[in-house]
Backbone as CSV, one residue per row, in Angstrom:
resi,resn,N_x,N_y,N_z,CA_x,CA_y,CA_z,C_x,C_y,C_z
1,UNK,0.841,-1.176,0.000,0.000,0.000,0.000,0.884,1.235,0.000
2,UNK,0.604,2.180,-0.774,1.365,3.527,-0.733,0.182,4.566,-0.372
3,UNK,0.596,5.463,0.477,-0.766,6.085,0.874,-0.113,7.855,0.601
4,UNK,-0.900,8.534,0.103,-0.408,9.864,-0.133,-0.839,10.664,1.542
5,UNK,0.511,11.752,1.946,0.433,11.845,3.393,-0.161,12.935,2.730
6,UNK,0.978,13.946,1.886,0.456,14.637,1.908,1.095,15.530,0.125
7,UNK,0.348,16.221,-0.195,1.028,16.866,-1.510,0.610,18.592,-1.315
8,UNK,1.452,19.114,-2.238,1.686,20.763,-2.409,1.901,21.307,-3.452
9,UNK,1.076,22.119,-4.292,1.232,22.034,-5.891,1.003,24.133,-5.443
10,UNK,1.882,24.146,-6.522,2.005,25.789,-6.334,2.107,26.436,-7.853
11,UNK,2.459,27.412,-8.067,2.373,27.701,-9.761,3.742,27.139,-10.497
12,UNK,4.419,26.707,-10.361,5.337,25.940,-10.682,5.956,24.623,-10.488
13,UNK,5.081,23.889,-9.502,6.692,22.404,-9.086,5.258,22.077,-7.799
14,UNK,5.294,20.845,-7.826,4.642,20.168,-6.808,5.839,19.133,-5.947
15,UNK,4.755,18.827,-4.550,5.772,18.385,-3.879,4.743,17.182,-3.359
16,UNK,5.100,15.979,-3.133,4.299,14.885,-2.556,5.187,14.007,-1.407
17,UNK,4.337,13.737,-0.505,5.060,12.623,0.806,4.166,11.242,0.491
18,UNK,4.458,10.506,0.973,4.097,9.236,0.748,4.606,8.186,1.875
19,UNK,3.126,7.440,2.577,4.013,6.864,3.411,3.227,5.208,2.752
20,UNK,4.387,4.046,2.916,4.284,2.443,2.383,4.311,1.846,3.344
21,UNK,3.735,0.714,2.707,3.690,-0.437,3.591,2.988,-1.669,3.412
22,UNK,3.485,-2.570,3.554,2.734,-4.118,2.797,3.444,-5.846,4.032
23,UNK,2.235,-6.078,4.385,2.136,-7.396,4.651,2.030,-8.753,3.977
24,UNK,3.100,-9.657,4.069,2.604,-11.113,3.061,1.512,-11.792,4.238
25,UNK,0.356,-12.252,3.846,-0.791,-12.618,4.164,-0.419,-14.204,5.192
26,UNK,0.604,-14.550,4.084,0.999,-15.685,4.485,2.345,-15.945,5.716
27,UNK,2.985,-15.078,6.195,3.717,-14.924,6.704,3.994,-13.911,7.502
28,UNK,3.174,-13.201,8.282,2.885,-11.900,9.132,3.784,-11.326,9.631
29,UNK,5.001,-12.056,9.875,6.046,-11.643,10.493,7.314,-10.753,9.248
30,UNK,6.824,-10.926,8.136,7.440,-10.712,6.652,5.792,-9.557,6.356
31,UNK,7.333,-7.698,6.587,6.495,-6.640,6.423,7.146,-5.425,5.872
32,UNK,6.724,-4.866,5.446,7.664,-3.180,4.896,7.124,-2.201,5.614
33,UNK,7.325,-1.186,5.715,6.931,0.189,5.678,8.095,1.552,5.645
34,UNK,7.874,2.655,5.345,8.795,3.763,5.126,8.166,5.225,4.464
35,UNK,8.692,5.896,4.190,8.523,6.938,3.514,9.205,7.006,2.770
36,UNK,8.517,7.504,1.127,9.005,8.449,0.180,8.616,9.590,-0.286
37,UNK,9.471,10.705,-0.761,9.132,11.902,-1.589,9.536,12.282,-2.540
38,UNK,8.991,13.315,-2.908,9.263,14.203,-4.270,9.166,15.820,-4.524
39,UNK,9.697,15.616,-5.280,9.582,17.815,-5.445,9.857,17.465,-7.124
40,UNK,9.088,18.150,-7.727,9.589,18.198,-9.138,8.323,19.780,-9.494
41,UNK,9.607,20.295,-10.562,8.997,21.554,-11.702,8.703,20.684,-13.089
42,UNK,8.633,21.465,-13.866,8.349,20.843,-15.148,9.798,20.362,-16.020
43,UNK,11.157,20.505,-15.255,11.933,20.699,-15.780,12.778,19.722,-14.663
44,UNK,12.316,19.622,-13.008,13.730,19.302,-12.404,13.053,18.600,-10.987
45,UNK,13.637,17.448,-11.041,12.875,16.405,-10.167,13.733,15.979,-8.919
46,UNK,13.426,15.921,-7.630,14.704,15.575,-6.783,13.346,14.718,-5.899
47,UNK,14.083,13.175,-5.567,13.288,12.438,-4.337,14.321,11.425,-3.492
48,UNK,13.524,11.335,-2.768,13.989,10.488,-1.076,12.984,9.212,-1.141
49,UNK,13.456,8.305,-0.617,13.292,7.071,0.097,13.763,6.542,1.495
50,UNK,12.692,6.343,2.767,13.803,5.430,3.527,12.785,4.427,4.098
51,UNK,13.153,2.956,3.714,12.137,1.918,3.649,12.965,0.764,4.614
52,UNK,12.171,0.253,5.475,12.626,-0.499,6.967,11.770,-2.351,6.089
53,UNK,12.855,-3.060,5.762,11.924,-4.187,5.354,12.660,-5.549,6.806
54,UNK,11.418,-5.977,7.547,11.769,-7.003,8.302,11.028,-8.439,8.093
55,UNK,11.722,-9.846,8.182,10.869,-10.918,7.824,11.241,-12.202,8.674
56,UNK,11.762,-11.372,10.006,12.229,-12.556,10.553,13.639,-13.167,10.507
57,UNK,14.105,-12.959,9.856,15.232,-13.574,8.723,16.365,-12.862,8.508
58,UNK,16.188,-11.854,7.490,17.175,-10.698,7.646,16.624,-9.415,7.794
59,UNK,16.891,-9.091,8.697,16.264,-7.247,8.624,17.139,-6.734,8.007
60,UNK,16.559,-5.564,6.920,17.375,-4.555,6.693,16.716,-2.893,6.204
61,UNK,17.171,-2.077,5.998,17.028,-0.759,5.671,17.426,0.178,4.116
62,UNK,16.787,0.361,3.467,16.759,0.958,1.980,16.366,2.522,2.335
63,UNK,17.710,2.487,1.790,17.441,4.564,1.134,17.641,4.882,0.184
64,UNK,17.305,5.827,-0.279,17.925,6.053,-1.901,17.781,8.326,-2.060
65,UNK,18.589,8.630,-2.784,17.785,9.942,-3.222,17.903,9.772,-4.826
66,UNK,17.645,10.947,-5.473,17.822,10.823,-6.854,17.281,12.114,-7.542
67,UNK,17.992,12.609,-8.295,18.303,13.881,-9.211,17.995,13.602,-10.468
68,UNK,17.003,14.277,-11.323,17.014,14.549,-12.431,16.347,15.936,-13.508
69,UNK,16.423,15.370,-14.324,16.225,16.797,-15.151,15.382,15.893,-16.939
70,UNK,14.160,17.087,-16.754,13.533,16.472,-18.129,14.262,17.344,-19.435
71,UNK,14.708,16.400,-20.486,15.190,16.699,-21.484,14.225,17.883,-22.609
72,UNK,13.311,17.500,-22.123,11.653,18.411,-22.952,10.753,18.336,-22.082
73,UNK,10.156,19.158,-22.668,8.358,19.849,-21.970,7.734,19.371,-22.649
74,UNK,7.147,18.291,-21.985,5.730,17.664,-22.985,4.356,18.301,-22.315
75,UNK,2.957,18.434,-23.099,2.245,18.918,-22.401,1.362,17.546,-21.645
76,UNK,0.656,17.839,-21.415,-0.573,17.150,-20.335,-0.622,16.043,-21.271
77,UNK,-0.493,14.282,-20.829,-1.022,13.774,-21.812,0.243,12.976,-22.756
78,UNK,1.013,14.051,-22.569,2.314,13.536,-23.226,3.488,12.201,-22.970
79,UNK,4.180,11.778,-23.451,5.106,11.098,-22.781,6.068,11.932,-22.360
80,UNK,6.304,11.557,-20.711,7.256,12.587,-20.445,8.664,11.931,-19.729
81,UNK,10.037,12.410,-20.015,10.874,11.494,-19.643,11.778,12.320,-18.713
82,UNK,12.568,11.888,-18.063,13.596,12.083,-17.394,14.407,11.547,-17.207
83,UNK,16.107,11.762,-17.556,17.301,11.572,-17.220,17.548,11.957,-15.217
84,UNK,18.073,10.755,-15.080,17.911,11.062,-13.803,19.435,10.117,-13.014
85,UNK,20.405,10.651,-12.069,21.103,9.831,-11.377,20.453,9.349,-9.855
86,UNK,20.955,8.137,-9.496,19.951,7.784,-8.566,21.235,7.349,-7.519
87,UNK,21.304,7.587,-6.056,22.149,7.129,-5.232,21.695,6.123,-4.335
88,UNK,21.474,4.302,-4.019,21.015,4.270,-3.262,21.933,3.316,-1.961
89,UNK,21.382,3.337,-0.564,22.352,2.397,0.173,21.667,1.603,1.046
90,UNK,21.765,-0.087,1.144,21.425,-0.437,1.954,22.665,-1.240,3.136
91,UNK,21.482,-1.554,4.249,22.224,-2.079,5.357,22.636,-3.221,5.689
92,UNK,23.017,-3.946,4.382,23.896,-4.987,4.304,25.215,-4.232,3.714
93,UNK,25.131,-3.929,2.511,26.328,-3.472,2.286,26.640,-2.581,2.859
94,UNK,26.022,-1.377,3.053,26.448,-0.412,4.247,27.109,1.141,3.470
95,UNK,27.053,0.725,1.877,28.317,1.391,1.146,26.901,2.309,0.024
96,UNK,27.145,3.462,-0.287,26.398,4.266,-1.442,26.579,3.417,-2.887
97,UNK,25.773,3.095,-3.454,26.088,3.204,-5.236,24.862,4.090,-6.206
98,UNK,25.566,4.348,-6.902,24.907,5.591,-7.577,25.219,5.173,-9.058
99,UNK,23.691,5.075,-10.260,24.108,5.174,-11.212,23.142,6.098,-12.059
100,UNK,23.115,5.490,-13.450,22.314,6.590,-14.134,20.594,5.814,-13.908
101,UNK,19.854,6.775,-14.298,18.102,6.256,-14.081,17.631,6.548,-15.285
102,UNK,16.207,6.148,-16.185,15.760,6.695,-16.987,13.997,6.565,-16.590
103,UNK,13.500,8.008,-16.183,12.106,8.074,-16.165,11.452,7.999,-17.140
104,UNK,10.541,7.479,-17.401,9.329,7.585,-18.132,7.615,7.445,-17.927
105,UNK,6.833,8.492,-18.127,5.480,8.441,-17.964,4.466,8.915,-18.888
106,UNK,3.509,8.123,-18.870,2.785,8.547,-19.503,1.151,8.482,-18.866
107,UNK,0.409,9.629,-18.674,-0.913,9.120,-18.078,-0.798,8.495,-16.626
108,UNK,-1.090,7.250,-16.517,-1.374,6.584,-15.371,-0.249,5.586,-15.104
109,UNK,0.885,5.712,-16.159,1.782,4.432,-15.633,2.694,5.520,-15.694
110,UNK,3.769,4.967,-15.119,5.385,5.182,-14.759,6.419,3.827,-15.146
111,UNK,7.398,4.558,-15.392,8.716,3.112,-15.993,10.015,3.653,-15.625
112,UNK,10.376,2.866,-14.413,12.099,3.630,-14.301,12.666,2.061,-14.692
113,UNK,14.136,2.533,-15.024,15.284,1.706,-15.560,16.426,2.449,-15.389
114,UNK,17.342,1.518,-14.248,18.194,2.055,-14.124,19.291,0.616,-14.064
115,UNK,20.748,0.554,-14.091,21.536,-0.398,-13.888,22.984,0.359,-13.348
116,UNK,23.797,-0.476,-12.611,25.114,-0.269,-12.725,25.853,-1.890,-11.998
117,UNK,27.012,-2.073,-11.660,27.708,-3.015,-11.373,26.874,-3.855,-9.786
118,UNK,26.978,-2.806,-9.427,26.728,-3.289,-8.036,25.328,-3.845,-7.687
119,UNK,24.852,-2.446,-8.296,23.199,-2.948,-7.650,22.082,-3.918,-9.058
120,UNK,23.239,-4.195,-10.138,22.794,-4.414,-11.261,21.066,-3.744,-11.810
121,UNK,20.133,-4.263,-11.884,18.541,-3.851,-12.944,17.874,-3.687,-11.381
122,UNK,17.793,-1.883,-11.503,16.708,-1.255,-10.774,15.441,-0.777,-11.942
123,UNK,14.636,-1.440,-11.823,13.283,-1.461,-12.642,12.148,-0.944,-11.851
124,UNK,11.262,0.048,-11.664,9.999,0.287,-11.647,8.909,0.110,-12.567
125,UNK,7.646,-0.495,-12.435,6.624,-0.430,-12.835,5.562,0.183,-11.803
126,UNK,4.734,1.255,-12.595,3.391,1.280,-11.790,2.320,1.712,-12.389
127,UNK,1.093,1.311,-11.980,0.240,1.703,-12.383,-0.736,2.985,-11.544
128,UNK,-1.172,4.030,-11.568,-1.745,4.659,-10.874,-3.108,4.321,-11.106
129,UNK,-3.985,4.384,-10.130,-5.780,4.099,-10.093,-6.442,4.912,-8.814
């Protein structure tokens, strides 16, 4: 579940909080929750992550931020993309890796793709409803 805390839209650049969280049905003790955000203009996007996942097993902790910038102004409706670097670290390795990201949206879905050595295929899908 991602639940909107709270958002802020002004004549230029909106800003959204978001707080997550998801239970396996089958295993109660195996759970997420955290916060993420955003700030983006029509031109320049900056967000946060910090997500606590425990299952019994291994606990650990995900953060990430990430910088980007849209190459064009599409209007309402449009496909709209963003070049974006993404830094993220968790608490196994303990260590930052940072590579390149590529946004894409259109309408009601979203598509990130990002890769580098370490953290190899960071992929988003979503659907909004």
């Amino acid at each position: 579940m991602t639940y909107l805390i709270n958002r802020k839209n002004t004549k230029n650049s909106q800003r959204n909080l978001y707080f997550q969280s998801g239970i396996n049905p089958e295993k109660t003790k195996n759970i997420f929750y955290g916060i993420h955000g955003d700030w983006e203009t029509r031109r320049v996007f900056s967000g946060f992550s910090l997500k606590r996942t425990e299952n019994g097993y291994k606990n650990y902790t995900d953060k990430f931020i990430q910088l980007g910038f849209a190459p064009y102004l599409g209007d309402y409706g449009d496909l709209h993309s963003w070049i974006m670097i993404k830094s993220k670290k968790n608490s196994f390795s303990n260590s930052w890796s940072t590579y390149p990201l590529l946004k894409f949206f259109k309408g009601d879905f979203l598509f990130e793709l990002g890769f580098n050595n370490k953290t190899e295929w960071d992929a988003h899908l979503m659907y909004r409803f």
